[in-house]
N, C-alpha and C positions, 0 to 999 in steps of 0.2 A: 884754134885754127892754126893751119901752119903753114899754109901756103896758096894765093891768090894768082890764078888769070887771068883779066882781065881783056880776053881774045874775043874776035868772032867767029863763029856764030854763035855761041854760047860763053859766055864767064864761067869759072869753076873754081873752086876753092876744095881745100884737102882742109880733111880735122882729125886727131890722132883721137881713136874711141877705146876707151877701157870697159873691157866685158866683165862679167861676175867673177870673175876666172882672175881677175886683174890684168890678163893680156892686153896688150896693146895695138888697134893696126889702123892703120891708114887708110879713111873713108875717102874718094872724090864724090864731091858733090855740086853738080850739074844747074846753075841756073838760066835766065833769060839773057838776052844780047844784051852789052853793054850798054847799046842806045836807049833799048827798053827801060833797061835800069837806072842809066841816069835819070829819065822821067818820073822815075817813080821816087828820084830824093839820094839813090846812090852815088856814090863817087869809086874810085880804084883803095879808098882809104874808109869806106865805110868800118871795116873794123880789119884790124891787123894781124898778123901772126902771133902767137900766144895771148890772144884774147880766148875768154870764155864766152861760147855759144851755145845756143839749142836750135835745131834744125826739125822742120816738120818735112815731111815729103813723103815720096814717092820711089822704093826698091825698085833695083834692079830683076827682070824676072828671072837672072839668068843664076842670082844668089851672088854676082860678084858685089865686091864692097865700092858699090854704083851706087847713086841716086839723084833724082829730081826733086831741088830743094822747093819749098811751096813758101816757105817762112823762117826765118832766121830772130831768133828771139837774142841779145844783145845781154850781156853781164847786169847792163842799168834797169834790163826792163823793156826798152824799146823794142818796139817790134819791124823788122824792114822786109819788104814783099820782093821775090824772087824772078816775077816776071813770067809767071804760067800765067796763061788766059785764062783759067777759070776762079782766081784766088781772089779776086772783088778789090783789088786796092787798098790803099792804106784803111786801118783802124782807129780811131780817136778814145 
């Protein structure tokens, strides 16, 4: 991760993606509003710059390096919800 928004109407976070190729570029990726997300357990520090993540989601159709994060899977394991209406809430 390399960098956090923490704005309305949507949060967004940027994470540098290394392709086969070993290129490197810079993802933004699109979650739910702030408010959403603190309900669901977030903070603005839920994970920081140069943390290791895994994002599930949602491309952009237009092929830009866009997306609608669904699930954010955390270095330890943890799993934290993005705040789409159809993603059912935390998992135990």
């Amino acid at each position: 991760m390399t960098k956090m928004e923490w704005l309305n109407p949507h949060a967004r976070f940027y994470v540098d993606v290394k392709d086969d190729a070993g290129k490197v570029t810079n993802w933004e990726l699109e979650l739910g509003s702030p408010n959403g997300l603190m309900r669901r357990g977030w903070t603005r520090n839920s994970f920081k710059p140069g943390d290791s993540i895994t994002v599930e989601g949602y491309l952009a159709k237009d092929g830009s390096k866009l997306a609608n994060a669904r699930q954010v899977t955390l270095g330890d394991g943890r799993k934290v919800f993005a705040g789409a209406a159809e993603d059912g809430g935390p998992q135990k």
